[in-house]
Structures are given as C-alpha cells and as structure tokens.
MARVEXLO-117004 format. One line per field, with one value per residue (C-alpha): residue number from 1; z, y, x. Coordinates in nm, 4 decimals. Example, Ala and Ser with C-alpha at 12.3 -4.5 7.8 and 13.67 -1.06 7.14 Angstrom:
n <- 1,2
pz <- 0.7800,0.7140
py <- -0.4500,-0.1060
px <- 1.2300,1.3670
***
This chain:
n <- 1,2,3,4,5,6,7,8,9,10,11,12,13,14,15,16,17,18,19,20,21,22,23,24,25,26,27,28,29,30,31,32,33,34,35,36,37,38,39,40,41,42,43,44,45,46,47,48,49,50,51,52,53,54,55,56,57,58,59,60,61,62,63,64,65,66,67,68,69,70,71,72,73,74,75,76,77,78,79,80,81,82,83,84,85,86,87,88,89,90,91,92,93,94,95,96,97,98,99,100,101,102,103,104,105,106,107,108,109,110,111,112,113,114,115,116,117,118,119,120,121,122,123,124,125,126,127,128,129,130,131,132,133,134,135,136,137,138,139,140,141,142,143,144,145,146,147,148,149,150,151,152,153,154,155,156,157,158,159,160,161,162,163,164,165,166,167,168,169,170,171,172,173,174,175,176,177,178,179,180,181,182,183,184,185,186,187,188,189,190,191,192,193,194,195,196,197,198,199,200,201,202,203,204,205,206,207,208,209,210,211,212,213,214,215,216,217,218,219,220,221,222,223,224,225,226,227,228,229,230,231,232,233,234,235,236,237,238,239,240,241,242,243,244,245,246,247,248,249,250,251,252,253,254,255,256,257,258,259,260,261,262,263,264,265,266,267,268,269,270,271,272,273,274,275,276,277,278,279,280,281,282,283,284,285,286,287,288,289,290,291,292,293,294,295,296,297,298,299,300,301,302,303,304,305,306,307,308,309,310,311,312,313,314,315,316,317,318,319,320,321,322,323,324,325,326,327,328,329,330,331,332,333,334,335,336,337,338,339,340,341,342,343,344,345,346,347,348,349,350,351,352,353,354,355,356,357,358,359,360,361,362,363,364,365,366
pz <- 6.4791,6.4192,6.1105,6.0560,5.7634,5.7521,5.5895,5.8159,5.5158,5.3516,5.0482,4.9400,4.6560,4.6598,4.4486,4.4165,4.7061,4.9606,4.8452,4.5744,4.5117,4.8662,4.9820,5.1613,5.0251,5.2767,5.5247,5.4387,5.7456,5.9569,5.7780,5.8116,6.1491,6.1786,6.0560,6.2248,6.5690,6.4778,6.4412,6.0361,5.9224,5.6476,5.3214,5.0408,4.6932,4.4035,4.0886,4.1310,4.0941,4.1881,4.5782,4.7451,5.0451,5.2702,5.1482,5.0767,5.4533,5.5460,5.3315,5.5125,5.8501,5.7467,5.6532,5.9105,5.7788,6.0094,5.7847,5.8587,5.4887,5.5494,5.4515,5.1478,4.7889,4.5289,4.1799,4.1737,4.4438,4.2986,3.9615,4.1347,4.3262,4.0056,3.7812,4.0624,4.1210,3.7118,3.6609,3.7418,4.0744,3.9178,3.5804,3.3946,3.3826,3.2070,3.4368,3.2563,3.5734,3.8802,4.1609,4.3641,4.0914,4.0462,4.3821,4.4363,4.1180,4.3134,4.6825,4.5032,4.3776,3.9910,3.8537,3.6872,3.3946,3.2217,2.8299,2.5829,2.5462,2.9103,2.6843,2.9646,2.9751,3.0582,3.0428,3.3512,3.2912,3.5370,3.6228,3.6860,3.6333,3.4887,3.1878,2.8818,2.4833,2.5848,2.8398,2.6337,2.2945,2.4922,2.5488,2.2285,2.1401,2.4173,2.3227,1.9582,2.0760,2.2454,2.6048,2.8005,2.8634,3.1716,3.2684,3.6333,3.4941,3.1631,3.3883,3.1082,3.3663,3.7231,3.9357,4.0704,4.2083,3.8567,3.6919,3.5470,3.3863,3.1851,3.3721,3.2982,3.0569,2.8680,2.8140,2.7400,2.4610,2.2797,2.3265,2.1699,1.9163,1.7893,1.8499,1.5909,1.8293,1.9949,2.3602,2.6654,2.7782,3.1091,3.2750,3.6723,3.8364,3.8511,3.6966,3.7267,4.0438,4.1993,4.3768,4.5241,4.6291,4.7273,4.9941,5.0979,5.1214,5.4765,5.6126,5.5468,5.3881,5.5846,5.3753,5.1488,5.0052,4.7639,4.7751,4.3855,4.2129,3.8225,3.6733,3.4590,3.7253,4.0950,4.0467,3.7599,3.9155,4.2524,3.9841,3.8768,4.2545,4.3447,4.5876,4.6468,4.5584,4.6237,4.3403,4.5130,4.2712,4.4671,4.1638,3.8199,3.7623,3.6868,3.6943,3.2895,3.2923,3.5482,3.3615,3.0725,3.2521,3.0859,3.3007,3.4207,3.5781,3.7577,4.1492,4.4121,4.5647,4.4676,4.7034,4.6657,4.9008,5.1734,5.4516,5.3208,5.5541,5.8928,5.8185,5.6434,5.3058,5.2617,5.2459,4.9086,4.7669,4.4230,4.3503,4.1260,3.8161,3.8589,3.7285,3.4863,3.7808,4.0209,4.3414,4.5663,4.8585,4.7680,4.3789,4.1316,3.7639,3.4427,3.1023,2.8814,2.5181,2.5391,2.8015,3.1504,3.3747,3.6571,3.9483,4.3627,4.4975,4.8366,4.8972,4.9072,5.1706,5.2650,5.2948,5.3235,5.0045,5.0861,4.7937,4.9922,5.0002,4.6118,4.5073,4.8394,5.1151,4.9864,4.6080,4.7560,4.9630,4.6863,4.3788,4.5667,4.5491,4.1980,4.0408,4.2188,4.0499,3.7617,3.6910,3.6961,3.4947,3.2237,3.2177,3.2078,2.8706,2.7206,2.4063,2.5997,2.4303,2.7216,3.0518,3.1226,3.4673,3.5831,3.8626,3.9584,4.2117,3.9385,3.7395,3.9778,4.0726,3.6849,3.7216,4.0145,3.8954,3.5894,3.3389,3.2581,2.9033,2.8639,2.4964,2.3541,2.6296,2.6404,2.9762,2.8644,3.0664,3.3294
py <- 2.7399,3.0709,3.2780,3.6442,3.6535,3.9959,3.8421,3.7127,3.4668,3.1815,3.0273,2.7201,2.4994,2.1448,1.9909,2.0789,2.3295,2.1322,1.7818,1.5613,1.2625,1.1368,1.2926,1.6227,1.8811,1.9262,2.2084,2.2515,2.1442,2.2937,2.6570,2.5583,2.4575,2.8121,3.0284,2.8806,2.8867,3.2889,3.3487,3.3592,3.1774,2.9105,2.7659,2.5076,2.5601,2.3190,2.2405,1.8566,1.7396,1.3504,1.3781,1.5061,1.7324,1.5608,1.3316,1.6448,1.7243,1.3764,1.3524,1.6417,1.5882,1.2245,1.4544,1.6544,1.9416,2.0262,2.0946,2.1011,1.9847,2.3570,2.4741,2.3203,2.4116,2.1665,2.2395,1.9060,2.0248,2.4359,2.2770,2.0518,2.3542,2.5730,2.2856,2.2523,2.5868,2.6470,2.3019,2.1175,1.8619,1.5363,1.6333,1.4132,1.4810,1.2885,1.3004,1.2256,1.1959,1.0119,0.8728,1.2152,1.3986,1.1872,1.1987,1.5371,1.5990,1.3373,1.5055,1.8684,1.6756,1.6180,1.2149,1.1176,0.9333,0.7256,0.7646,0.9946,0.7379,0.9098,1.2444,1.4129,1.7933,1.8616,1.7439,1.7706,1.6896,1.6715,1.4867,1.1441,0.8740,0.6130,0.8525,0.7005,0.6990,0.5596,0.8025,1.0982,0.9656,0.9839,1.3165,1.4413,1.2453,1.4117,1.7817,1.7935,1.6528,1.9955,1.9248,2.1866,2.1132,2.2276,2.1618,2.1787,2.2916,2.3175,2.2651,2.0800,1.9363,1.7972,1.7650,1.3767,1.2566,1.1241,1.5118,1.6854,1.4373,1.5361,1.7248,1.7589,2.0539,1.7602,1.5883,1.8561,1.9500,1.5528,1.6541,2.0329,1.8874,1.6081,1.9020,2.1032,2.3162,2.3834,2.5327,2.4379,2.6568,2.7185,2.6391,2.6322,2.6097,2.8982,3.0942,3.1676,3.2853,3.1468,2.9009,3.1616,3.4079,3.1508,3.0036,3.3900,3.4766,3.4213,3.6268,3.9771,4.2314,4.1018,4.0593,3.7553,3.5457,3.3155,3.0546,2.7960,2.6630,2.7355,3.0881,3.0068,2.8877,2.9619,3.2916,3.4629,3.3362,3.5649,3.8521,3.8447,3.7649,4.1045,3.9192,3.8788,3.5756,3.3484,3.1495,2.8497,2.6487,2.2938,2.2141,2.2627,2.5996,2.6411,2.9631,3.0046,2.9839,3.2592,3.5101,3.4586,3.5339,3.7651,4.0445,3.8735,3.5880,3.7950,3.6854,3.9412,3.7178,3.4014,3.1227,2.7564,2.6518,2.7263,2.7235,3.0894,3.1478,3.0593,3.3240,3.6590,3.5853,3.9610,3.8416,3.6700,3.9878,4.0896,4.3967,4.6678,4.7696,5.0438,5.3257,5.0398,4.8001,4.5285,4.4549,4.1409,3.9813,4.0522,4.0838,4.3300,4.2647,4.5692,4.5166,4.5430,4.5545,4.3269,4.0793,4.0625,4.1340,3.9094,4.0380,4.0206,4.3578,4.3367,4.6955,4.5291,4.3720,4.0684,3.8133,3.4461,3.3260,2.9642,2.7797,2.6246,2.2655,2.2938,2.3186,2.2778,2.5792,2.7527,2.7484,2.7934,3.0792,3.2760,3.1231,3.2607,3.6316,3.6003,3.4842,3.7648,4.0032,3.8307,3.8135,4.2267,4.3024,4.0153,4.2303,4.5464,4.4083,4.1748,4.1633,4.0058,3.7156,3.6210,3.6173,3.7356,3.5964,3.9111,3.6792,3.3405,3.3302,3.4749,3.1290,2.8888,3.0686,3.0325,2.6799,2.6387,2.8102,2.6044,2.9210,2.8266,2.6903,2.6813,2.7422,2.9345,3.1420,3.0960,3.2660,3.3780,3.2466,3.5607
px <- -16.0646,-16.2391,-16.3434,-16.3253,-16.6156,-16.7618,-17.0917,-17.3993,-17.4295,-17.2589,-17.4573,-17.2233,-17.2239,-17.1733,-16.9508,-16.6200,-16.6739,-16.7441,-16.7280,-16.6163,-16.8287,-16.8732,-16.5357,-16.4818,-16.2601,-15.9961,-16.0527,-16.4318,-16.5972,-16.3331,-16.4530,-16.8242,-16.7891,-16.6197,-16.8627,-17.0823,-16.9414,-16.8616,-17.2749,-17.2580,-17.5776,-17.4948,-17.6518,-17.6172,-17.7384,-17.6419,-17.7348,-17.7033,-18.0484,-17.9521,-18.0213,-18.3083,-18.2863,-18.2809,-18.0345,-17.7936,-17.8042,-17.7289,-17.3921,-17.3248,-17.3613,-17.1562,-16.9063,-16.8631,-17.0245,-17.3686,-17.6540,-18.0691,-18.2926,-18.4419,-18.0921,-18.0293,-18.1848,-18.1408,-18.2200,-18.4826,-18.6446,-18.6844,-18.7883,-19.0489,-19.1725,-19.1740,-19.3899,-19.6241,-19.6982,-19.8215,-19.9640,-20.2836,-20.1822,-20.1185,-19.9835,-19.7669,-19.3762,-19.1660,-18.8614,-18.5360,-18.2688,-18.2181,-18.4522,-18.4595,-18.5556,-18.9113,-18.9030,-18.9209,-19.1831,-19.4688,-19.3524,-19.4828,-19.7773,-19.7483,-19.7362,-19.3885,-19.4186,-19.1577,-19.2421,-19.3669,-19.6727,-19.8030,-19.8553,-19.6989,-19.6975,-19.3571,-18.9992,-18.7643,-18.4348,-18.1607,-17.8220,-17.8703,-17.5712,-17.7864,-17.9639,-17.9704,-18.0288,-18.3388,-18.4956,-18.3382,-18.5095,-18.8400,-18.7766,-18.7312,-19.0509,-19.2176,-19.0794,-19.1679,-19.5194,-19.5189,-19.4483,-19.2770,-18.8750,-18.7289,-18.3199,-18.2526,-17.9287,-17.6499,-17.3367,-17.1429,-16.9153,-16.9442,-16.6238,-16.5057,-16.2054,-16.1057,-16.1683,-16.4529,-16.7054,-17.0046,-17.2564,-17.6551,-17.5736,-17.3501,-17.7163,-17.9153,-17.6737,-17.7278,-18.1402,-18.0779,-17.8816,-18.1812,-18.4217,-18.2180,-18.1284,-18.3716,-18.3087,-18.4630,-18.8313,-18.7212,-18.3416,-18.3452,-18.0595,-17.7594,-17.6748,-18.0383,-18.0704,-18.3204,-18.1348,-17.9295,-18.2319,-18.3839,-18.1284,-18.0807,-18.4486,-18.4708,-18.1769,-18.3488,-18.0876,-17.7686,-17.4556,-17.4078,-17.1274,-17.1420,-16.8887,-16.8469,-16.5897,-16.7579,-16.7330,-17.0121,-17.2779,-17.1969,-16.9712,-17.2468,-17.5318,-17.3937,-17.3152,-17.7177,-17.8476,-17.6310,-17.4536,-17.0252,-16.8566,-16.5804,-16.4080,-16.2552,-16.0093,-16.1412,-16.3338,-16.3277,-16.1908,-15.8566,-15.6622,-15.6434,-16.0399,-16.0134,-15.7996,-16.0247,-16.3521,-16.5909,-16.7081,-17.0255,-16.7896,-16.5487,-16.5709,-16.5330,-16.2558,-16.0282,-15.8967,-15.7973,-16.0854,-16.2961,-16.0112,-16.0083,-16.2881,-16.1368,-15.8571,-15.9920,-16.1841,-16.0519,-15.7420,-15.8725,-16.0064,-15.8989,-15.7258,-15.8072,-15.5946,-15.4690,-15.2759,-15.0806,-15.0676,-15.2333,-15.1022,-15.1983,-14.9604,-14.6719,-14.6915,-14.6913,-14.8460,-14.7691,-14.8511,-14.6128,-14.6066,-14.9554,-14.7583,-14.8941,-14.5329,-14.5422,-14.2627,-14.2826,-14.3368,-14.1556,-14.3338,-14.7345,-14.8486,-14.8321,-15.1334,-15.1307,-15.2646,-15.4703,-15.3402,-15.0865,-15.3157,-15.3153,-14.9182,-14.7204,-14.6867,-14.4017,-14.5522,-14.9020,-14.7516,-14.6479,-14.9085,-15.2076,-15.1551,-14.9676,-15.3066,-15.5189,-15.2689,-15.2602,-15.6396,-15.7443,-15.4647,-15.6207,-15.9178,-15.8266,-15.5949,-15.8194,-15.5221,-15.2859,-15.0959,-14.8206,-14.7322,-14.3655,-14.2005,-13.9287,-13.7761,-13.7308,-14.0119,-14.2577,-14.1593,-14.2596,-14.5584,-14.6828,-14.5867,-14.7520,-15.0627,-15.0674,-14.9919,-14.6382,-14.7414,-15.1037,-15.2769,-14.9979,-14.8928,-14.5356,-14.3572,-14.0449,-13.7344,-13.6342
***
C-alpha cells in the first residue's frame, strides 16, 4: 500500500483518529505505515493528558502504528513544560488527573501535591478516569486561595467504543461552575496551538496536514497554527456538526478516516461554492428557496469518497462526495432550514450521512 500525500507532514490526533480506547480505527496503521514508506514525516498530538509519552508511542507501536516518544506531544507533557519554565523548580501543583499527568509535572521538575493544604501555586487539570468530587473540591479550594489554574484541555467529549463520554472540558465546566464562572488562567491543549507548532517545529517550512476528528479542537486549532486539515468522521464528528461549522472550523478536506491517505487526500478536498453551486464526486448541491438541493451530477468527476467503512461501499461510495457538496453550500447559506433529495440516490445518501431527519431538517420525499 502506498500514499499519494502531497504534504512532507502528517500531525495526527489520537483518539478517534487513530484509535479508540485501546482499539485501532480500521485502516489507520495501514495509512501511517503508508506515508511513511512514501518519505512523509509523521506526528501525534493529542489532548489526552492520561498517558505519558512514552506510553503513547507504546500503544502505538502495539497497534501497529510505528511511533518514536520524540514524536508524540501530549498536552501533560506541554503543560508540564510550560509550568516549569515560569516557576521556581520544585513548586507545588496540585494535579487534578491521572498518574501521567503528575508524572510528567515531577519529570519537568515541580513537586505534585494532592490538596489545597500543600498551598500549591498552581492547578493542572487534565483527563483522568478516576477524578473525583474530591480532587475537584480541592481545586476550587486551591483556586480561590489564588493559585494559578491551568486545563490541559476543554474537549467536552472523548470518543470510546460505547460513544462520546465526558472529556476534561466536561470537568473543568463542574470547577467553572463552583468558581462562578470563573474560566481557566491558561488552557493548553488545541485549539491552542501549541501542540500543533509544536509537533511541526522540527520539519522547517515543508507542508503540513493536520489530521482530527473534532471541529472544535483538532480542525481550529490547524485553522490558528496556519496549517491544512483533515476532518475524519472516525470520532466524534458527525456530518450535521460539520454543516454547521463556523468559519474558524471549516477543514480544508473531509473523509471517513485516515485510509483517505493511501489513495489521494485530494480526493477529500472540499469544493468551493460557486456561481449557485458545489460540486464534489459526482454531486451537485443549489439552494433553493433556503433548501440545500441535493442531486448526482453525472457531468463532475468522479472520486472515490472513503466513507465506504462507515455505511457500506455502495452508500459509502456515493455518501462521501454528497457531504463535501453538501457542506460549502451550508456556508455560503447560513439560513438554510432543509435539505431537499432530487433523486433516489440523493435519499439514501442523506440517510447514509445521518441528515435524513436530524433537528428539524425534514428531506422532502423526491
């Protein structure tokens, strides 16, 4: 298997790009493996602030995908780096999260601390599966005592094979909320994008992709680092979410997952609207009468559309370009209040997609 990526860099994210839990997304390490056997340098940057580096590149490499500590950024380990570098060595932390996260904080030097009682001079707080009432009352106690609170991230969510469960951002809200709300001094992770510059700082000026599955993390943390991105729809994105995006989480290009790489990941790119129309693999989208008009185009050209994993081939064959039709044509009418299907294969493409009913949007029958 070969890629045809016109980047020299890949910067993934974690979960729900390449993994789920401990399980791989089907057809990730086959694209890794790819790009790397093609000469594209590759990446990892995640918010998840449960696993150290090193650990990271372990699951990896368990996984199938190959992976070196130097190549992976975690938001524990940027935070750690960021605290040491404007405190005293050995300052108390109070770190609210799992193991890695304390972890990292004593590897950069600083002394974690497990109450407000310590006095410690900041609050880290990251994802950990075990944080509760407890540790997050000593953070508020800590806070209001005028220690410094840092979030490796807000992501409300975090994928798992069960469905989106609630993410660090999910915590911090519960502290904001007793702090009357109050928001965090500093917040780390993406869509800051430090994470991103940072796992790109090495490659000089050479082209860079950034491959997520959240519009509000991975895809606008690429938008601020100036770099392209990939929307995959492996995680917790679904295509609604997508045609709602504001500008500032618009993705350069859209695919179910990363096997978009081994093929042409500009086969994935989203169209422009234009003169009343978008046009994407085979499909044409008009607005009409504030109703996006959803109808194959036998005249475009045609593209596999890598969503064929997600619904079943055929659907998958015709679902993929539908939705990077569908989504410019969103944004260029943000009063849109349907979706019209012209033709039978329009209708199962919606369905497919997951737009057939969803919040009010009735699709007419054709």
């Amino acid at each position: 298997m070969t890629s045809s990526c016109r980047y020299d860099l890949v910067v993934f994210d974690l979960d729900g790009v390449v993994y789920v839990g401990r399980r791989a997304v089907p057809g990730a390490a086959e694209a890794i493996r790819a790009l790397l056997a093609d000469g594209v340098h590759v990446a990892y940057a995640t918010n998840n602030a449960s696993r150290r580096v090193g650990e990271v590149a372990e699951l990896l490499n368990s996984l199938g995908v190959p992976a070196r500590p130097e190549e992976v950024v975690t938001s524990a380990r940027a935070t750690a780096e960021l605290l040491a570098a404007d405190l005293p060595p050995g300052a108390p932390v109070l770190a609210v999260g799992a193991p890695a996260l304390r972890e990292e904080l004593a590897a950069a030097g600083l002394t974690p601390v497990p109450s407000a009682q310590e006095r410690p001079v900041a609050v880290v707080q990251g994802y950990g599966p075990e944080v509760g009432w407890a540790l997050l009352a000593e953070a508020c106690v800590a806070i209001r005592a005028g220690a410094r609170w840092v979030a490796t991230n807000t992501d409300a969510t975090m994928p798992s094979p069960r469905g989106p469960l609630p993410g660090n951002g999910a915590l911090v809200a519960a502290v904001r909320t007793a702090l009357g709300g109050r928001e965090p001094d500093t917040v780390v992770g993406k869509p800051e994008p430090v994470l991103l510059t940072t796992a790109a700082g090495h490659r000089g000026d050479g082209r860079v992709l950034v491959v997520g599955d959240r519009l509000d993390t991975d895809i606008e943390g690429a938008r601020r680092a100036g770099m392209d991105s990939l929307l995959v729809l492996s995680g917790v994105t679904t295509a609604a979410e997508l045609l709602a995006a504001p500008v500032q989480r618009r993705p350069t290009h859209v695919a179910a997952d990363c096997s978009a790489l081994t093929a042409s990941v500009q086969g994935c790119l989203l169209p422009e609207f234009r003169d009343g129309e978008a046009v994407a693999d085979g499909w044409r989208v008009t607005v009409d009468d504030e109703h996006l008009v959803l109808a194959r185009s036998d005249s475009a050209v045609r593209i596999p559309s890598f969503l064929g994993n997600l619904t079943g081939e055929r659907a998958g064959e015709r679902a993929g370009g539908a939705l990077r039709a569908l989504a410019p044509a969103a944004w260029a009418t943000p009063g849109w209040s349907a979706i019209r299907a012209e033709d039978a294969a329009a209708e199962e493409a919606l369905t497919a997609l997951g737009l057939g009913r969803y919040a009010g949007w009735v699709v007419p029958a054709p």
